[in-house]
KEVEX-495681 format. One line per field, with one value per residue (C-alpha): residue number from 1; residue in three letters; x, y negated, z negated. Coordinates in pm, 1 decimal, padded with zeros to 6 digits. Last residue first. Example, Ala and Ser with C-alpha at 12.3 -4.5 7.8 and 13.67 -1.06 7.14 Angstrom:
! KEVEX-495681
nr = 2 | 1
rest = ser | ala
xx = 01367.0 | 01230.0
yy = 00106.0 | 00450.0
zz = -00714.0 | -00780.0
//
This chain:
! KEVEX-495681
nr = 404 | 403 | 402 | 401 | 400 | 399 | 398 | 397 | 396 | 395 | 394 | 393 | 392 | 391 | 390 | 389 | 388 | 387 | 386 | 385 | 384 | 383 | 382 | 381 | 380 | 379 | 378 | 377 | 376 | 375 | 374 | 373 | 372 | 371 | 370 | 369 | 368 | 367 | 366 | 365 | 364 | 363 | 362 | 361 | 360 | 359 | 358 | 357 | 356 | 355 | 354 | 353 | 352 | 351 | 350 | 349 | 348 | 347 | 346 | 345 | 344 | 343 | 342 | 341 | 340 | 339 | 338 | 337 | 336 | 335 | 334 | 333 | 332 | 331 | 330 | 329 | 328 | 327 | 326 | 325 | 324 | 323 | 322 | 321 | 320 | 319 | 318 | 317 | 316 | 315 | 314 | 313 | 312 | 311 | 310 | 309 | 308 | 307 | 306 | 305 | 304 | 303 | 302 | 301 | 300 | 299 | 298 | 297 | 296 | 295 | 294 | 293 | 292 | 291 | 290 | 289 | 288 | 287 | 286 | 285 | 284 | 283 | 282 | 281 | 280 | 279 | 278 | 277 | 276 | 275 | 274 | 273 | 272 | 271 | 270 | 269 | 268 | 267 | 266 | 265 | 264 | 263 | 262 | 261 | 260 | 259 | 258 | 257 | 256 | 255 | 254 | 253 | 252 | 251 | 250 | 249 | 248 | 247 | 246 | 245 | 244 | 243 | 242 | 241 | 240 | 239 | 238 | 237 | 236 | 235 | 234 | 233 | 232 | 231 | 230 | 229 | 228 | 227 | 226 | 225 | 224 | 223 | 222 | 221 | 220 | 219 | 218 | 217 | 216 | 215 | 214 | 213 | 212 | 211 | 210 | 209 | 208 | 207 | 206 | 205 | 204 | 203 | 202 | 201 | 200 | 199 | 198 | 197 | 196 | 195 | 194 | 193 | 192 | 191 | 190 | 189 | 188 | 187 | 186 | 185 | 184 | 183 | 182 | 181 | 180 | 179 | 178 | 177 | 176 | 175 | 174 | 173 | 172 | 171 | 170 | 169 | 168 | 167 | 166 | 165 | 164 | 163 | 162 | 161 | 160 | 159 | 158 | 157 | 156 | 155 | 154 | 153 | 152 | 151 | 150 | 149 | 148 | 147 | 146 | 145 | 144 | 143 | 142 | 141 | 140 | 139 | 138 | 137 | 136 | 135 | 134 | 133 | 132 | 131 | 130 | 129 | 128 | 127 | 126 | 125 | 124 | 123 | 122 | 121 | 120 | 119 | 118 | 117 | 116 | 115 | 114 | 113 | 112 | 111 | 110 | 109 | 108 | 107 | 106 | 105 | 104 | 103 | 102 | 101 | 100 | 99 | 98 | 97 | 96 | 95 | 94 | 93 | 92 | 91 | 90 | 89 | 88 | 87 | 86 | 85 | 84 | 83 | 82 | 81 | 80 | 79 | 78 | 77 | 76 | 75 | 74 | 73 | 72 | 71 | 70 | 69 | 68 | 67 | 66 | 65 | 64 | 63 | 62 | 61 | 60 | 59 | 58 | 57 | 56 | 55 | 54 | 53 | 52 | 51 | 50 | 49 | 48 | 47 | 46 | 45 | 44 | 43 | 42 | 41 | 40 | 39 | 38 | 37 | 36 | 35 | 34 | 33 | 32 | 31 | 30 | 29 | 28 | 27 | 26 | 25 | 24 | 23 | 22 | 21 | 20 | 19 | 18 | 17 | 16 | 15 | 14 | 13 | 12 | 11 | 10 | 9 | 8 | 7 | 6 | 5 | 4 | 3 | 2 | 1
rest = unk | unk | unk | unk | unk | unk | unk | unk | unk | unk | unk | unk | unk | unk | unk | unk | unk | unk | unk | unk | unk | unk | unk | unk | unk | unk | unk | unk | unk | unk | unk | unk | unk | unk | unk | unk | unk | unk | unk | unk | unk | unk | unk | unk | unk | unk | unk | unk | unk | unk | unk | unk | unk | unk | unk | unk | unk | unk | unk | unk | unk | unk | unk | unk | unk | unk | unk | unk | unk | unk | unk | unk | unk | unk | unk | unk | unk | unk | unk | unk | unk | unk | unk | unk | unk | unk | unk | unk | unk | unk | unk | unk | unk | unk | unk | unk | unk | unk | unk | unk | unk | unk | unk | unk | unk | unk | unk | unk | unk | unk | unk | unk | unk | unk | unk | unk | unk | unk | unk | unk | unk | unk | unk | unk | unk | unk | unk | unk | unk | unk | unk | unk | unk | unk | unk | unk | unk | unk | unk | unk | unk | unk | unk | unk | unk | unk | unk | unk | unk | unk | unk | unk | unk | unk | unk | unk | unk | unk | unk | unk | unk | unk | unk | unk | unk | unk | unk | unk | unk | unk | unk | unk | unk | unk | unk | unk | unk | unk | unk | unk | unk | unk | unk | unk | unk | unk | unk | unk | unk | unk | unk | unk | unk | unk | unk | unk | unk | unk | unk | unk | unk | unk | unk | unk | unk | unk | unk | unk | unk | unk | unk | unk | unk | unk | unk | unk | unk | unk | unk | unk | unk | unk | unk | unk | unk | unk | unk | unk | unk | unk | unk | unk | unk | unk | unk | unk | unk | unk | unk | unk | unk | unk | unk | unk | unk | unk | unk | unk | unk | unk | unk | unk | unk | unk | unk | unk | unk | unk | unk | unk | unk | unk | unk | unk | unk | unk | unk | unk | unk | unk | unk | unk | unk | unk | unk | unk | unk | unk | unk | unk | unk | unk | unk | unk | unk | unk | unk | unk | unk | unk | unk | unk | unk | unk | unk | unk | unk | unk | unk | unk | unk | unk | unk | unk | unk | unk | unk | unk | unk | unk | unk | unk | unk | unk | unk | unk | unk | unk | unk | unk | unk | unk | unk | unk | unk | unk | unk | unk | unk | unk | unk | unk | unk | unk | unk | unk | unk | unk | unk | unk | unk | unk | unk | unk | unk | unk | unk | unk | unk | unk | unk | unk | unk | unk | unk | unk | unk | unk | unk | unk | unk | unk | unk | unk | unk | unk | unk | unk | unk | unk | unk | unk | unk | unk | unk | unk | unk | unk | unk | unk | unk | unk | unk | unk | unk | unk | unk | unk | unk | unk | unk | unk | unk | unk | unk | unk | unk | unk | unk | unk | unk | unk | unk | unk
xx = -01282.3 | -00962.8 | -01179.6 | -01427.3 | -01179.5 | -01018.0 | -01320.7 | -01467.7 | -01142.7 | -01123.2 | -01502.8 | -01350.1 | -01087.8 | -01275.8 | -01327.7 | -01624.6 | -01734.1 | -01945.1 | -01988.1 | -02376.5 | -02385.0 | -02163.3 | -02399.8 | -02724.9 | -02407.4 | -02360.4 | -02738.8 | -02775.0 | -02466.7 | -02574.0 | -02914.1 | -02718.8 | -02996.7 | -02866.0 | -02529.4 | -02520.9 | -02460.7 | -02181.3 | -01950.2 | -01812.1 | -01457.5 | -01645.6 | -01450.0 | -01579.7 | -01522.2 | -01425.6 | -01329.6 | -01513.7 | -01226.9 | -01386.1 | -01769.6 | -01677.1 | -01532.3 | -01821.0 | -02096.9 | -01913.3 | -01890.2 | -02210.8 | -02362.8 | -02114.4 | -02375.4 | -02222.4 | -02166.3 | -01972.5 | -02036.8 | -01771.9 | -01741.9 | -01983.2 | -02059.5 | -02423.1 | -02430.9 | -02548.2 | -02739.7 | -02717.6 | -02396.6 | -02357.2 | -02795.8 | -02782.9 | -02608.7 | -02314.4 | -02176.8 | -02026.6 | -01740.6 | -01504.3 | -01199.8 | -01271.7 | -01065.1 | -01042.7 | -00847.2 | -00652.3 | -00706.9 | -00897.8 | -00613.3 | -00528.5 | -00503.9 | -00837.5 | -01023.1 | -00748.7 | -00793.5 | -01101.2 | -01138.4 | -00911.9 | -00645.7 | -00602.0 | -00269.7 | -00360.8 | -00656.0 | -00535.0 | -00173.6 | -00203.2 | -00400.2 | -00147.1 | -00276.1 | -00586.5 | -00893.9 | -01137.2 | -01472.1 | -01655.6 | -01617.6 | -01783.9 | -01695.9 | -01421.0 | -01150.8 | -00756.3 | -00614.3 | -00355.5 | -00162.7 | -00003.5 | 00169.3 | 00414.6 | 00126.4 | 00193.2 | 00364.6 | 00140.8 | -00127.7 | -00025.5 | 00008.0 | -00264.4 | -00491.8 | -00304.5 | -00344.2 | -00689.7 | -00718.2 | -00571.5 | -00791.5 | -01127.7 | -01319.9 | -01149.8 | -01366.9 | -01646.7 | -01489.7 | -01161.3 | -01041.2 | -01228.4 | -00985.5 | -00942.4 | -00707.7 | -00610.9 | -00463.1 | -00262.3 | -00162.3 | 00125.7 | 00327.9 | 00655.5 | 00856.3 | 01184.3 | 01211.2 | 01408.0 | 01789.1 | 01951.0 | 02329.1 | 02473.3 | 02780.5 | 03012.8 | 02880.7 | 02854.0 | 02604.5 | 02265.6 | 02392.4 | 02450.3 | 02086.5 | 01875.6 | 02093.1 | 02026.6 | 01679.1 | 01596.5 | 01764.7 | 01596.4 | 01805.7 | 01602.7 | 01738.5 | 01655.5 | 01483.9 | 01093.5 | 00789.2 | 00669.9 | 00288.1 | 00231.8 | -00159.0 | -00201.4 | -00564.5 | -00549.1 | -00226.7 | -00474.4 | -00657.3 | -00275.3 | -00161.2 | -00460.5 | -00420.3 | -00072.8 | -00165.9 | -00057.1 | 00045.9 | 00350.5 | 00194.9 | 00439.5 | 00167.5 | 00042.8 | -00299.4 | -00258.7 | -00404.4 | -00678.5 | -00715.3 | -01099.5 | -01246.5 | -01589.2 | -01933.8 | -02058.7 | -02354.8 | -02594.1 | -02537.2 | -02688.1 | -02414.7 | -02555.4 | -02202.5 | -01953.8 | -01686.1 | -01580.3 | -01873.1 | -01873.4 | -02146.7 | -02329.1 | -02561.1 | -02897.2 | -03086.5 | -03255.5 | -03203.9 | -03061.9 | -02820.4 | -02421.1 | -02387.1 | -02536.6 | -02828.4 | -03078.0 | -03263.0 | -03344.0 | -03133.7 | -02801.1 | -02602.4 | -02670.0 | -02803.1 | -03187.5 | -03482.2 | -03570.3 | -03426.3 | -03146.6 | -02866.3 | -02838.7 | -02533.9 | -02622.8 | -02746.2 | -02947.1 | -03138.6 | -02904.3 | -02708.5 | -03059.7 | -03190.9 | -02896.8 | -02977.0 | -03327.9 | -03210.5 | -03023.3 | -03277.1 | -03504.2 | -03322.3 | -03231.6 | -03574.5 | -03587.3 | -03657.5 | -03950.5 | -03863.8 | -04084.3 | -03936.3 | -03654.1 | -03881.3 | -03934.3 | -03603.8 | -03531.7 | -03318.7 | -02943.6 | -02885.9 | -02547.3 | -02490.4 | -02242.3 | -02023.8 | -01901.0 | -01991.3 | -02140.3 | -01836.0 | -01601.2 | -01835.4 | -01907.5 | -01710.6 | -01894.3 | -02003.0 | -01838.7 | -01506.5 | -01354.6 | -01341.9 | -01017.6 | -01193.8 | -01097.2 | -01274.0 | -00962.1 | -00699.1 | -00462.8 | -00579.8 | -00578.3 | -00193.6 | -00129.1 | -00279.7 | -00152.6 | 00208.9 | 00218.2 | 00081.8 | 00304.1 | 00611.2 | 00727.8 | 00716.3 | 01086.9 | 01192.9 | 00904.2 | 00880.4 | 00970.5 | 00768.8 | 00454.5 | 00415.6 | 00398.7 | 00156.9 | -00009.6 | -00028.5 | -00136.2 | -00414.7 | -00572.4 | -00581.2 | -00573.9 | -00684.6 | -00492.1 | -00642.4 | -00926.5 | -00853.0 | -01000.3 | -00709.5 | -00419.2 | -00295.8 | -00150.0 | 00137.1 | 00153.3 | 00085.0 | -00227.2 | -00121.6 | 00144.4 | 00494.7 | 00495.1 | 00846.3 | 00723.7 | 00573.8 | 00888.4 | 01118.0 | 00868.8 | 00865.0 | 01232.0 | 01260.3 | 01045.9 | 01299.5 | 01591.8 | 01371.9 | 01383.9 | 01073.3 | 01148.4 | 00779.8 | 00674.6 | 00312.0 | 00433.6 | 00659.5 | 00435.3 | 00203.2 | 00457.6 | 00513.7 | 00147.1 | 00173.5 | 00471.6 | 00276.6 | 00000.0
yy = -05861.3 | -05617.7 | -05351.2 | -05306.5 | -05278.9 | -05002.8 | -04794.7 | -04828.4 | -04753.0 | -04444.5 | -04352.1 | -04368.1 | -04110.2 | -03885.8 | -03850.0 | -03993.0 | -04323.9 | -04451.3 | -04821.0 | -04743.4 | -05020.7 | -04808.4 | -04718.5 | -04663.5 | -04405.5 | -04210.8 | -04122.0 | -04018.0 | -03809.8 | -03647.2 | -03535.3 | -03356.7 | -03293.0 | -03624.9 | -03570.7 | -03296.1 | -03437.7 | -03623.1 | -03373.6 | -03373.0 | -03488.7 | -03816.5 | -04162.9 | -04452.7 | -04780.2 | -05073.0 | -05484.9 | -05614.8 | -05429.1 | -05493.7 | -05498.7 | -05156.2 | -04995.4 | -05101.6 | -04981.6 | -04648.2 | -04611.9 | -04733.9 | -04400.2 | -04138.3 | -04183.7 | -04308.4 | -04081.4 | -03782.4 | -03435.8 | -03216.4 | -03052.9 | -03010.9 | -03377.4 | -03470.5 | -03529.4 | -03902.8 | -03868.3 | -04038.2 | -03954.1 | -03571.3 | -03491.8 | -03552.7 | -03228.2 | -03203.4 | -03295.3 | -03671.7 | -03470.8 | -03706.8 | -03970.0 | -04326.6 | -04633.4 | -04941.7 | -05230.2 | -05412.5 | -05797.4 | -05713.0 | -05697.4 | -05374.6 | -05268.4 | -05412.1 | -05142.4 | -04866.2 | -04937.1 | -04900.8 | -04563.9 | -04411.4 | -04271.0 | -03888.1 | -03685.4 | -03377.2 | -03279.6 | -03319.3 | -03169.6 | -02947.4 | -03207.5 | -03486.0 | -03832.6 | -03826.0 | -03993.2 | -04096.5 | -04263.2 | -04087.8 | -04083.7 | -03838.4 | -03465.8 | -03383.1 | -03694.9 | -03822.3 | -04115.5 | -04301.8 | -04596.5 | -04746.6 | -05077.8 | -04960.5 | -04839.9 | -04656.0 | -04376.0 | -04303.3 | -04327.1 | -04096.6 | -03815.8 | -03873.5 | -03829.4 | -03525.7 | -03353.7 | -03494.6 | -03288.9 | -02942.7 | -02995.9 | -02988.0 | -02627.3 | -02705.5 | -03019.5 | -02763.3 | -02731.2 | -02879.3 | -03258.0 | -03611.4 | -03889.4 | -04230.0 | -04447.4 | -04787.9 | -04967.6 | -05291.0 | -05481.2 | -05688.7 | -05539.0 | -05699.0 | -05869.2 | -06005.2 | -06347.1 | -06462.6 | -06485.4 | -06625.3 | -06565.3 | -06778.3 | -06645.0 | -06860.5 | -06769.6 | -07076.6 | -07136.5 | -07076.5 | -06714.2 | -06684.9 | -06886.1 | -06649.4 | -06302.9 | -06455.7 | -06539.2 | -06194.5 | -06000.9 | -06184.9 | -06059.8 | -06015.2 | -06141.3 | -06492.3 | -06512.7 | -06364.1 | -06409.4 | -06381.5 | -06174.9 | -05831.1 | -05706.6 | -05362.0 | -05227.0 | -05149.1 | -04935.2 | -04659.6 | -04584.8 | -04529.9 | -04337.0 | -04108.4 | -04025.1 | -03939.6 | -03601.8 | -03273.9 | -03432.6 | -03316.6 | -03240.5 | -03443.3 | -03570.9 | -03211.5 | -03277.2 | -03162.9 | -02825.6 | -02781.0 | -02541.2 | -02466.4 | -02350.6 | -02224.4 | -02306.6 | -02485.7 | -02725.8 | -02861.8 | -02600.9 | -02648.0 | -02541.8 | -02263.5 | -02039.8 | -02210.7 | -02029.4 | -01718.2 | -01699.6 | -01702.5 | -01881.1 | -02134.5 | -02344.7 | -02378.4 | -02566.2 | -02377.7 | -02047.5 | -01771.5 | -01490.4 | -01417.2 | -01561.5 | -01665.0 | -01932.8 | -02061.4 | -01693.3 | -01540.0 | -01256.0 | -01115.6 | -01162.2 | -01250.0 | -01517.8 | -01419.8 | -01511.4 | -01447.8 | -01084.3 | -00904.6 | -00800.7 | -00830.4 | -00790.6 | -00770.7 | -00945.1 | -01260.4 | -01459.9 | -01753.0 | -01827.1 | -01808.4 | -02097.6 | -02296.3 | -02271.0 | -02334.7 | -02685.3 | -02733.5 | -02669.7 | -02835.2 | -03167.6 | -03112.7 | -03062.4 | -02673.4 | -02602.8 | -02344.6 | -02032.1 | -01990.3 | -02172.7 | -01959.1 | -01637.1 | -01875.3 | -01890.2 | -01544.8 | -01386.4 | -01298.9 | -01149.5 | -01034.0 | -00693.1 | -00648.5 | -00928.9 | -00884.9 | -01193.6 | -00982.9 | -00736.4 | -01038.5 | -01036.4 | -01382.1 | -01516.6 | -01804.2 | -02186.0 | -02271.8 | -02110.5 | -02079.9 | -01827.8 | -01687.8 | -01464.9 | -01171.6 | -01038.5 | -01054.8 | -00907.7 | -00902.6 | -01249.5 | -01381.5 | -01307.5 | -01397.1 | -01741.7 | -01795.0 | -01685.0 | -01975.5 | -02245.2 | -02114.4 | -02152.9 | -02495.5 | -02412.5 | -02233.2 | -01918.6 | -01664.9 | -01271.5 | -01221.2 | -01510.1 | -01519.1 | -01125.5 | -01180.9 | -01455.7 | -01239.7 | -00954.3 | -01109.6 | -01262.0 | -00968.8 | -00859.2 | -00516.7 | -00440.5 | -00285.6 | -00579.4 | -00782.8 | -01132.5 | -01357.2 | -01475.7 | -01322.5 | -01056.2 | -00727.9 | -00639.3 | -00470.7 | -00124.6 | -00123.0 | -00359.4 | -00669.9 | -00628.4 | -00263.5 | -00182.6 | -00011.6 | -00346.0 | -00544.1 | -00292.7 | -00268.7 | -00646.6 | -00662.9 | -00440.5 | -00643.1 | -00931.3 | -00694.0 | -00600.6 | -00997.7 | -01229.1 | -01527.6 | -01590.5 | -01607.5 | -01425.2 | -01122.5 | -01082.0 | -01153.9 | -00892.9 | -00621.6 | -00675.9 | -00636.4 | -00313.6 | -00165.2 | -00245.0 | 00000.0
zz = 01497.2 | 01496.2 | 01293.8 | 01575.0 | 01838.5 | 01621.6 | 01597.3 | 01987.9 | 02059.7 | 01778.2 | 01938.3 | 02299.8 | 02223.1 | 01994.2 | 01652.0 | 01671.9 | 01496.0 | 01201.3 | 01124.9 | 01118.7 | 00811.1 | 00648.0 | 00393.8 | 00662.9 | 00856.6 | 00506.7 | 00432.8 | 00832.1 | 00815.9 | 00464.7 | 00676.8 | 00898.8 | 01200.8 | 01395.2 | 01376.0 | 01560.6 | 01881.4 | 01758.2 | 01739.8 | 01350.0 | 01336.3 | 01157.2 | 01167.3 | 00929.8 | 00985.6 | 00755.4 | 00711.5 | 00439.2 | 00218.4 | -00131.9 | -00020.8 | 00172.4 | -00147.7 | -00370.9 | -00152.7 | -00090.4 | -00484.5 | -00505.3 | -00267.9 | -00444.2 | -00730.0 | -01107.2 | -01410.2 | -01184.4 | -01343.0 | -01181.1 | -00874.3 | -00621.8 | -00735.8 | -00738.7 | -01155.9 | -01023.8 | -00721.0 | -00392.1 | -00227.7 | -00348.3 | -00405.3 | -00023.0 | 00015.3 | 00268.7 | 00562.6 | 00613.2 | 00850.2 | 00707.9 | 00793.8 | 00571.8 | 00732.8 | 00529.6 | 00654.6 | 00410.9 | 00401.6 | 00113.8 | -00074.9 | -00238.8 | -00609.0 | -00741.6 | -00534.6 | -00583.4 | -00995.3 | -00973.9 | -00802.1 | -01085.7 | -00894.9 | -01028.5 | -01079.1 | -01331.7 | -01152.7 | -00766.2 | -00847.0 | -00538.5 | -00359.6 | -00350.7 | -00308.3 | -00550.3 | -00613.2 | -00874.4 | -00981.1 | -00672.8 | -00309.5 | -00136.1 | 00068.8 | -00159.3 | -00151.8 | -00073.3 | -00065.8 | 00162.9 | 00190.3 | 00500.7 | 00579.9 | 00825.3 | 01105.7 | 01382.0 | 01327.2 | 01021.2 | 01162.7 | 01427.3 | 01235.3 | 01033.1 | 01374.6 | 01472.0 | 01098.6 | 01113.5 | 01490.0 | 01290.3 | 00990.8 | 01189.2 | 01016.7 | 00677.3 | 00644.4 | 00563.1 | 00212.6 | 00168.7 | 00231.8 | 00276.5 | 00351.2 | 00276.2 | 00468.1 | 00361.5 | 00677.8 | 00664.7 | 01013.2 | 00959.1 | 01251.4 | 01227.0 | 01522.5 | 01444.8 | 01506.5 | 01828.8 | 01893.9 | 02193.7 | 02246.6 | 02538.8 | 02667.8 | 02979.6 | 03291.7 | 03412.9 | 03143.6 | 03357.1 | 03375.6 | 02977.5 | 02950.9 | 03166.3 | 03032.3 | 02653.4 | 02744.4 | 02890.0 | 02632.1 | 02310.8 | 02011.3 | 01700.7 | 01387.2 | 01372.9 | 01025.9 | 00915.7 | 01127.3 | 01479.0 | 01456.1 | 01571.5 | 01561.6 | 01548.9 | 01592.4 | 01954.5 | 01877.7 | 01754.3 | 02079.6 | 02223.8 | 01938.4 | 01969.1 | 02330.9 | 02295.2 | 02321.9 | 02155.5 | 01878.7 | 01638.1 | 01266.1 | 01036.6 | 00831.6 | 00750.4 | 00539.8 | 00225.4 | 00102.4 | -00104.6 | -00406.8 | -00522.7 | -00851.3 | -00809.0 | -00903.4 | -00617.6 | -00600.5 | -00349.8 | -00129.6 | 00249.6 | 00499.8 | 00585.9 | 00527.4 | 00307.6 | 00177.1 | 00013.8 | -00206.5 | -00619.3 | -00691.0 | -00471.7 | -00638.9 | -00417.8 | -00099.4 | 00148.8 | -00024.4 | 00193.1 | 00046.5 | 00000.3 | -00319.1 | -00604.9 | -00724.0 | -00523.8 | -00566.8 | -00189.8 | -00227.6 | -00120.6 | -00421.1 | -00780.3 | -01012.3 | -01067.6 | -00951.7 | -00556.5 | -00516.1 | -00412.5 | -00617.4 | -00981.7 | -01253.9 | -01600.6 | -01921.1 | -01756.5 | -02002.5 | -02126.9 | -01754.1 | -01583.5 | -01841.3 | -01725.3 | -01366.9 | -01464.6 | -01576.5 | -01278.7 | -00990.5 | -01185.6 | -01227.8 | -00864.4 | -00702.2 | -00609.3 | -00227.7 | -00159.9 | 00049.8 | 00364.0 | 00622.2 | 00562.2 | 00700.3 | 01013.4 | 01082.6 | 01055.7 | 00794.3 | 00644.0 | 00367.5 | 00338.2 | 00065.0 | -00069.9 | -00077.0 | -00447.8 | -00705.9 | -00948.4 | -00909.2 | -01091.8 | -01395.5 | -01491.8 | -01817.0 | -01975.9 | -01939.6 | -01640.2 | -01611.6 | -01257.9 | -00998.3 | -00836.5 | -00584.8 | -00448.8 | -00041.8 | 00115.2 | -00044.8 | 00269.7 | 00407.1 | 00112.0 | 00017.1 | 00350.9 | 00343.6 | -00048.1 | 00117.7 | 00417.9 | 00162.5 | -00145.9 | 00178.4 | 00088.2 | -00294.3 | -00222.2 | -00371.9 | -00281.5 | -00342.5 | -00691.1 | -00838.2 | -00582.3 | -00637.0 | -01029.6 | -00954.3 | -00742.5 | -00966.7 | -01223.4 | -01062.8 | -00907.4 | -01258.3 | -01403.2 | -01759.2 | -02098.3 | -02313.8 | -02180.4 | -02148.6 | -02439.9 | -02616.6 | -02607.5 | -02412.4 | -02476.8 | -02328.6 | -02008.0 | -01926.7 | -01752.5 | -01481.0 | -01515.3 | -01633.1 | -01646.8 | -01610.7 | -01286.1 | -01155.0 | -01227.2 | -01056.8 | -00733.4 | -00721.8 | -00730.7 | -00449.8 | -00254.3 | -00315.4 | -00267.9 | 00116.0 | 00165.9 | 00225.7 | 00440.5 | 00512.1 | 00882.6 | 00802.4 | 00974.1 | 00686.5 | 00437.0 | 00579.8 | 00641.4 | 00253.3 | 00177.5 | 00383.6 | 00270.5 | -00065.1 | 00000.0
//
């Protein structure tokens, strides 16, 4: 079985040595993880076998640089696909609750048929659910479980729920999720396929003649040398600086996964082409916080505030986002996926855009399905419809609006 995983890292581009698989082998047989470790602390049951301890273990021997986590967390998943690292929410949750086995899947007009919860009740009977249920369940319209038609679980239909323990979005329509989630920055170094973008993006920088003589201006010098007998006649201009300032926002994770290689392309180029840059990163809204590195998202947080009184509002604000998810996550307080946020996403977006007057939002989603996304339409009344494509005429259509 290991072979395997080891053929796996391999094929997955990681530098992974036979003495390092050795290793592994050693630490396993002396019982470092598995049924004849020590006893843990705390709650963990003694004398088990964790899917986590074993990759962490497996992560130690097998890796020596943090540049490749991304490359082995990929090929660790796609090996044990099907485990879940799921976090705490109020108590421990039996990891074969949350087991894909059975996939419900049914007819339009069979979904028609399942009432939507409001969200205080949606909540509030979540939390009776979590006091009355004693075992696992599967199928069904009540219980937490998988394969039913209950709004909370995995793996069924409800047109609006809390999604427990499910390897990723499916409908598109949870209000909630009850899992802990790692995101991965976007690559800023990802080489473009097209210069497209850069060109679309150069219509928002704006070069103005400032600072000392530092610049030597060819064509004078050569007109003025010649016009000189000859004789050498240096003629220096100001150096040109782009004083355009961008603050980019941008939503990461969840169904935002599905367009990371053309954000990668469009942070790329930002980057290029603009020196006065700062960046932020979000889940699907803007709340009271945000971060700039996602692997250190919880421990390294930018209080929303303090970005708003930070930066001038000369800066101008770009959000990048698909827009796509519950209404309950821009309009409702408690809406976060994540946490319980005090204020709606909604007056965060109203706050940012009355600091930096000049904004635009730019959605990876195809525009033609922007008008069945509810979220879209919620976002787009916000921004005063200052929402674009990311395509090459939306990013012109983008950037001329911002140089007005």
């Amino acid at each position: 079985m290991l072979i395997d995983f080891f053929y796996t890292l391999r094929s997955a581009k990681l530098p992974v040595s036979v003495k390092e698989y050795l290793t592994l082998l050693e630490a396993l047989k002396e019982g470092v993880v598995g049924p004849n470790a020590p006893e843990p602390e705390g709650d963990a049951e003694p004398g088990g076998y964790k899917i986590d301890d074993f990759y962490y273990l497996s992560r130690t021997t097998l890796v020596k640089d943090e540049k490749h986590y991304d490359k082995f967390d990929r090929a660790f998943a796609a090996y044990f696909k099907g485990v879940e690292m799921i976090a705490d929410f109020t108590r421990d949750i039996p990891l074969e609750w949350l087991r894909k086995n059975l996939e419900l899947k049914l007819s339009p007009e069979e979904r028609a048929k399942i009432e939507k919860m409001g969200w205080d009740e949606l909540m509030e009977t979540l939390k009776k659910r979590f006091e009355e249920q004693k075992e696992r369940h599967e199928g069904g319209s009540k219980w937490i479980g998988t394969g039913g038609t209950s709004p909370f679980g995995a793996y069924g239909q409800n047109p609006q729920g809390i999604r427990i323990g499910q390897a990723g979005s499916r409908n598109k329509s949870a209000v909630k999720v009850w899992d802990q989630r790692a995101y991965k920055d976007y690559d800023d170094s990802q080489e473009l396929g097209t210069r497209n973008i850069k060109v679309a993006l150069r219509r928002l920088r704006k070069f103005a003649r400032e600072g000392h003589e530092e610049e030597l201006d060819l064509s004078d010098t050569i007109q003025s040398t010649a016009a000189n007998a000859g004789y050498l006649d240096i003629k220096m201009v100001p150096e040109r600086h782009n004083n355009v300032k961008v603050l980019l926002l941008m939503d990461v994770g969840g169904t935002m996964d599905e367009h990371i290689a053309r954000v990668e392309e469009l942070f790329s180029a930002t980057k290029t082409e603009f020196k006065h840059l700062e960046f932020y990163y979000f889940h699907n809204c803007v709340y009271d916080f945000m971060w700039k590195n996602n692997r250190r998202r919880y421990s390294e947080k930018f209080a929303t505030w303090d970005i708003i009184r930070k930066y001038n509002k000369d800066y101008k604000l770009i959000f990048i986002g698909d827009a796509t998810m519950s209404p309950y996550e821009i309009l409702q307080p408690g809406g976060s996926v994540e946490y319980n946020n005090e204020e709606a996403g909604a007056l965060w977006l109203q706050r940012l855009t009355s600091a930096f007057p000049k904004f635009a939002w730019i959605n990876p989603e195809p525009q033609g399905v922007w008008q069945y996304r509810q979220s879209i339409s919620v976002i787009q009344q916000i921004m005063n419809q200052r929402m674009f494509s990311l395509t090459l005429k939306g990013l012109e259509e983008a950037m001329r609006l911002l140089t007005k």
